[in-house]
C-alpha positions as CSV (number, residue, x, y, z in Angstrom):
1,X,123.5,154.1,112.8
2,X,125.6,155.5,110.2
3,X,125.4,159.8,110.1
4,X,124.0,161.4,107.2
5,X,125.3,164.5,105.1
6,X,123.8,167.4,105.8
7,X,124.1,167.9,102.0
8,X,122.9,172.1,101.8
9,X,125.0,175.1,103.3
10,X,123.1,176.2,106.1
11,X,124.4,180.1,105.5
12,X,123.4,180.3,101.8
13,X,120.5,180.0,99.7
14,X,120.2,176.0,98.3
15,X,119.9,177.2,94.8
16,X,122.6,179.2,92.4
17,X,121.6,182.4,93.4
18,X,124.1,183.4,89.9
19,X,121.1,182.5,87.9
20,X,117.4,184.0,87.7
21,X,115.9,180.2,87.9
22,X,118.3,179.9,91.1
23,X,116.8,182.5,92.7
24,X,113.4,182.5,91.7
25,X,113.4,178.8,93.1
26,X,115.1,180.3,96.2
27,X,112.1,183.1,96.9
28,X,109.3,180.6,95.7
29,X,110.6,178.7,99.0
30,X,110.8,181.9,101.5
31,X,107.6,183.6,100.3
32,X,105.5,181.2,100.5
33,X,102.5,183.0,102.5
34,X,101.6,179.6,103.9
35,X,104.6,180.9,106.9
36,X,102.8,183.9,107.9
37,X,100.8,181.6,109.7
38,X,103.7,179.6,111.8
39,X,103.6,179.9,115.8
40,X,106.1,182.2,117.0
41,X,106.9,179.3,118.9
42,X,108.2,177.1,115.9
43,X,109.8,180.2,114.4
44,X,112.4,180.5,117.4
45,X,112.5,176.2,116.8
46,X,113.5,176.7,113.9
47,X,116.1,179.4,114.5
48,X,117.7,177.6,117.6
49,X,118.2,174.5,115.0
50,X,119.8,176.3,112.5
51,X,122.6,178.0,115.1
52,X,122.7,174.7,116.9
53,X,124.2,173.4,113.6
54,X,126.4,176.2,113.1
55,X,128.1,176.1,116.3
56,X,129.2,172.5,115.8
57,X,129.8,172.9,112.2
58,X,129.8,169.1,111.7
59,X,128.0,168.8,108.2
60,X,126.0,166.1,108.7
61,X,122.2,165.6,110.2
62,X,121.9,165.6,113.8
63,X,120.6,161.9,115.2
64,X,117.1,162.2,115.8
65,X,116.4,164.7,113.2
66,X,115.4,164.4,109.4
67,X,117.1,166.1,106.4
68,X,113.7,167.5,105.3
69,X,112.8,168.9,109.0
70,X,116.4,171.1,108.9
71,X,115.5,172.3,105.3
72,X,111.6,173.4,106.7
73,X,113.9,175.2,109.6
74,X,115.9,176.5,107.2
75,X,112.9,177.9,105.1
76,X,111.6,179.2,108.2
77,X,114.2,180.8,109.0
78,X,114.9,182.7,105.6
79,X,111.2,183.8,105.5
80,X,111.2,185.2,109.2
81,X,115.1,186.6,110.3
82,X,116.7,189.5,109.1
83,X,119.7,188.1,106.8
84,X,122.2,191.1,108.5
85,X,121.0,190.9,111.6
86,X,119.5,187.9,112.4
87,X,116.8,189.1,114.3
88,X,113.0,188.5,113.8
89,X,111.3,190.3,111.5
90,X,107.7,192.0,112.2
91,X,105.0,189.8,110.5
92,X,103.5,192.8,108.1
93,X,107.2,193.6,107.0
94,X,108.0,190.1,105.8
95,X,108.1,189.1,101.8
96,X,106.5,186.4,102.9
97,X,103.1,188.8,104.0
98,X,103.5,190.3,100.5
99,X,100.7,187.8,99.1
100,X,98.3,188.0,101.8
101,X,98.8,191.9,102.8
102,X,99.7,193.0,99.2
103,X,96.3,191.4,97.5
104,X,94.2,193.1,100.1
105,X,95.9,196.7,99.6
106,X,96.2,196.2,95.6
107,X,92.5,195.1,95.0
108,X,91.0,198.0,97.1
109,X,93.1,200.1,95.1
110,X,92.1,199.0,92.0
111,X,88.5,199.0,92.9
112,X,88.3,202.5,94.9
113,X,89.7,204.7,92.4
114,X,86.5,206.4,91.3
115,X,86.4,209.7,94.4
116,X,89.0,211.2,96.2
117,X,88.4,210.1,99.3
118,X,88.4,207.1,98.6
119,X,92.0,207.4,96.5
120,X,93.4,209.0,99.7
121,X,92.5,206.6,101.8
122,X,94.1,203.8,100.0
123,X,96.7,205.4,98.9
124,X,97.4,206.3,102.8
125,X,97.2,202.7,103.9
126,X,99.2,201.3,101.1
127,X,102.3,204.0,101.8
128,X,101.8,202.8,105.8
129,X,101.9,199.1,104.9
130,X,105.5,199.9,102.0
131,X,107.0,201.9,105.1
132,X,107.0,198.9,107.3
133,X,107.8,196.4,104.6
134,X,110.5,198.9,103.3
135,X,111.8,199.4,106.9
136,X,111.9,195.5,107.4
137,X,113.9,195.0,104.6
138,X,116.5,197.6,104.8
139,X,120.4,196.8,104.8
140,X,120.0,196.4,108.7
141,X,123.6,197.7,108.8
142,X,122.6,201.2,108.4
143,X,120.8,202.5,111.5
144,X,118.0,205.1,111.0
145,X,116.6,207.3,113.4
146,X,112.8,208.0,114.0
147,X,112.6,211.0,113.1
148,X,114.3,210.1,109.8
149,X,111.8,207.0,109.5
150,X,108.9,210.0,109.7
151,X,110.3,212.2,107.5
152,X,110.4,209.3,104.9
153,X,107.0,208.4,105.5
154,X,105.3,211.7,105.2
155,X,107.6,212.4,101.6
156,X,106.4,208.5,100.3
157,X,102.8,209.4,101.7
158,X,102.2,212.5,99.8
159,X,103.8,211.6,96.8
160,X,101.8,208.9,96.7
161,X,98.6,211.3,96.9
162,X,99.9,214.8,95.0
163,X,100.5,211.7,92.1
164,X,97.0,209.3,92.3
165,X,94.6,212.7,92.9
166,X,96.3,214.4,90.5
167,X,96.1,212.3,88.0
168,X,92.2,210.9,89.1
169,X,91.6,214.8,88.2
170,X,93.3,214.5,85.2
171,X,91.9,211.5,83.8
172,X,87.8,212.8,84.3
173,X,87.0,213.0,81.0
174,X,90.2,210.3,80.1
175,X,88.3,206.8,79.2
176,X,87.5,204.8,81.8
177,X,90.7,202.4,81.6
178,X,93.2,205.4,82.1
179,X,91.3,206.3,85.4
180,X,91.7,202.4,86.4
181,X,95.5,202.7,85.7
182,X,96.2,205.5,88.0
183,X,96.2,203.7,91.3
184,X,99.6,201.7,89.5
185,X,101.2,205.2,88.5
186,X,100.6,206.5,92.4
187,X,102.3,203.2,93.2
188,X,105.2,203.3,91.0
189,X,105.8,207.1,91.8
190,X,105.7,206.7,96.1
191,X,108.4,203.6,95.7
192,X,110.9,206.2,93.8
193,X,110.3,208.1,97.0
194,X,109.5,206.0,99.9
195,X,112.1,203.4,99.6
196,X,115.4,205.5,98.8
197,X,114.2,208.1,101.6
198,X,113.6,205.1,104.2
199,X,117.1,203.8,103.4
200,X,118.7,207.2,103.1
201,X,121.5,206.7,105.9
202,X,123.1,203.9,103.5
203,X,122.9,206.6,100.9
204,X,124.8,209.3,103.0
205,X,126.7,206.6,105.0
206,X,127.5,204.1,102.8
207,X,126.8,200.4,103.1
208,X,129.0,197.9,104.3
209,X,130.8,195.8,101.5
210,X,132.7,192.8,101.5
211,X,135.1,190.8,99.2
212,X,134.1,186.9,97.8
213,X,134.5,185.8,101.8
214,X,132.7,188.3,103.3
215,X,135.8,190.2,104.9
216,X,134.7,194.0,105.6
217,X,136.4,196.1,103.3
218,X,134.7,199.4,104.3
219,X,131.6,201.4,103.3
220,X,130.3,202.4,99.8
221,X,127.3,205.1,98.8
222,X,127.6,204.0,95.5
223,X,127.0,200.3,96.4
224,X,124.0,201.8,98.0
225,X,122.9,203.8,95.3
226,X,123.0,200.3,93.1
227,X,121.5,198.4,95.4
228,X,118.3,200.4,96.2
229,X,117.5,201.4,92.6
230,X,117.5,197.8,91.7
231,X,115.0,197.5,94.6
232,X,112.9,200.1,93.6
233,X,113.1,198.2,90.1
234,X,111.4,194.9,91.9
235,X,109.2,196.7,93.8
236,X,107.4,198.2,90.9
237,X,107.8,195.2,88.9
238,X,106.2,193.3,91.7
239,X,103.2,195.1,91.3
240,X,103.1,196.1,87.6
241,X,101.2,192.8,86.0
242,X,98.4,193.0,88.5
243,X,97.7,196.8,88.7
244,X,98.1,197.0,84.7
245,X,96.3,193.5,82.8
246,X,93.5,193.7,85.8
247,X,92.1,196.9,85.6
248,X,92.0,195.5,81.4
249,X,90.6,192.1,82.8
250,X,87.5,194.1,85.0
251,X,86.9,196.7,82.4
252,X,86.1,193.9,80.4
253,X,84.1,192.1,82.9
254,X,81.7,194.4,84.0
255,X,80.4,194.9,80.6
256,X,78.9,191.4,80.8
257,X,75.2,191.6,82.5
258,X,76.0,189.3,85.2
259,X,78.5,191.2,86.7
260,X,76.5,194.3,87.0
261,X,74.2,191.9,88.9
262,X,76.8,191.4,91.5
263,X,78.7,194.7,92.0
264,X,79.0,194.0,96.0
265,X,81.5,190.5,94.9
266,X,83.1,193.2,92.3
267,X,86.0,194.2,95.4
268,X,86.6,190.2,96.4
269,X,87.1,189.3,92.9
270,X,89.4,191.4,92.8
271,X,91.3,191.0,95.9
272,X,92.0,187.2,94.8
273,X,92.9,187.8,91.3
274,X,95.4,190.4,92.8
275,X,96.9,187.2,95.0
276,X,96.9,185.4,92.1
277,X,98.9,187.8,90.5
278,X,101.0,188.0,93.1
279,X,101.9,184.8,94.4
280,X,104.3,184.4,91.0
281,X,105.0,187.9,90.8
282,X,106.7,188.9,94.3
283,X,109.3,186.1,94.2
284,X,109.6,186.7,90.5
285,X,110.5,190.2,91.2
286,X,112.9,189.6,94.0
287,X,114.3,187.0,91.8
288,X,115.3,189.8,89.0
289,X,118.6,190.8,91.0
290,X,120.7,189.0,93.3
291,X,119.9,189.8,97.0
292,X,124.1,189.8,97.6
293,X,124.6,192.4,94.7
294,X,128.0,192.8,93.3
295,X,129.9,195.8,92.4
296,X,133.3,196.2,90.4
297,X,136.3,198.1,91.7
298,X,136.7,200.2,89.3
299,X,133.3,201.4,90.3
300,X,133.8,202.2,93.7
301,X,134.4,205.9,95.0
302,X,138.2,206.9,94.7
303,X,139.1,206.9,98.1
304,X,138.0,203.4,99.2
305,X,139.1,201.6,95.9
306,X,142.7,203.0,96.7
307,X,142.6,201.6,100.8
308,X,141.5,198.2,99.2
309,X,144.1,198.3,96.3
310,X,146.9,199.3,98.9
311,X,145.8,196.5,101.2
312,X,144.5,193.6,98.7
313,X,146.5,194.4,95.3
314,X,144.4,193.2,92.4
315,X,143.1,190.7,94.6
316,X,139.5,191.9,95.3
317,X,138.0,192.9,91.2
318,X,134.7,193.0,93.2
319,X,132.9,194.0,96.5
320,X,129.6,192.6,97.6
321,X,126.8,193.8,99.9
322,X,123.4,192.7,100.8
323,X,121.2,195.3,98.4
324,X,117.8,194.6,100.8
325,X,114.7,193.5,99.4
């Protein structure tokens, strides 16, 4: 029997990631929630197929194996190991539990906005549940320490409150649709706080950056810088179309007789039209930068762009470094 091409790279993405379309095809495939619910068992499968083919490096389909069962290990892969470190990642902090955690969180936001308790309480449990996802998803070349990961947590936390009860103060006597919108503004605030202070050793530190072939070339805190604004960016673009056209969508809604009727589905509805929402819009919004940022020379503190001119010459015009998700 003849051997087959393996035909895909099993160490990058299968589509340009140069391109929006390239990547949005790429996190259509890894955040698919359908994974969450994947054995542990098959996860490691899947894992010990992939670095089976990369230690013998032959490029073509091992016998007994199909092309389309190494590209569902592949996707398994992508969706559940840590691209720095290659290690699993815990289930809640996975893109791919964005969907499925994210609709519950969002929905119970949107509909519990009317007391205070109530907006703490959400607000609390969404901040616990960005933590973990932001944790997850760091640059996992940049080590942070407990203590660090508390004091990030608390900050993200109260932001999060100071901003949503503030504002459900504010907004009293505000028409009802302003009250509705304030659960997004506590949203967008807490990830202008929670993710830059989780990942605050690659801004002191630096991250690691690399040229076109991934040889080290030393550490950057402006790459960081970069990279975790444009996360922050997707983050809040993730959750923009939901927390903004639905509260317009149920403010609508609720005007109509029937739904009065059935205030107890008023939560549920809401829940799934936030997962609808958010099955296009979380690899959309990971989509909006590449995941291996770039970053020219010339924009690179003065001290490292002179070691890599003295070493490389004009050989390296840019760096590159995995900017998280």
């Amino acid at each position: 029997m003849a051997a087959v091409p393996l035909g895909f790279d099993i160490d990058a993405p299968r589509w340009d990631q140069s391109t929006f379309v390239g990547r949005l095809r790429h996190f259509l495939n890894i955040t698919d929630p359908r994974t969450v619910l994947v054995s542990e068992r098959e996860l490691d499968r899947a894992r010990a197929v992939l670095l089976r083919l990369r230690a013998c490096r032959a490029g073509l389909v091992p016998p007994g194996s199909s092309r389309e069962q190494l590209l569902y290990a592949k996707k398994l892969y992508d969706s559940a190991f840590h691209p720095d470190s290659g290690e699993k990642m815990n289930l809640i902090g996975r893109m791919s539990f964005q969907v499925p955690g994210g609709m519950a969180l969002t929905g119970c936001m949107l509909q519990f906005y009317r007391t205070v308790p109530a907006v703490v309480f959400w607000q609390w449990v969404n901040q616990s549940f960005n933590a973990i996802v932001n944790y997850t998803n760091r640059n996992a070349a940049s080590p942070i320490s407990l203590a660090q990961i508390g004091v990030a947590y608390v900050t993200a936390t109260t932001t999060a409150l100071a901003t949503a009860v503030g504002l459900n103060l504010y907004t009293k006597r505000a028409p009802p649709l302003l009250a509705r919108w304030v659960p997004f503004a506590a949203v967008a605030a807490a990830n202008c706080v929670n993710i830059p202070m989780m990942r605050q050793q690659e801004i002191i530190h630096g991250v690691s950056v690399t040229d076109e072939d991934n040889n080290e070339l030393g550490h950057s805190r402006r790459a960081a810088v970069k990279g975790i604004a444009q996360v922050v960016v997707s983050r809040i673009t993730m959750a923009a179309p939901g927390m903004i056209i639905l509260p317009i969508v149920m403010e609508r809604l609720e005007k109509f007789p029937f739904m009065q009727r059935i205030r107890v589905l008023h939560a549920p509805l809401q829940v799934l039209l936030c997962g609808g929402f958010l099955l296009f819009m979380v690899p959309a919004a990971c989509a909006l930068f590449p995941q291996r940022c770039s970053l020219a020379l010339a924009d690179l503190e003065p001290e490292l762009r002179d070691r890599i001119v003295a070493k490389h010459g004009d050989k390296v015009p840019y760096v590159y470094f995995n900017k998280g998700l």
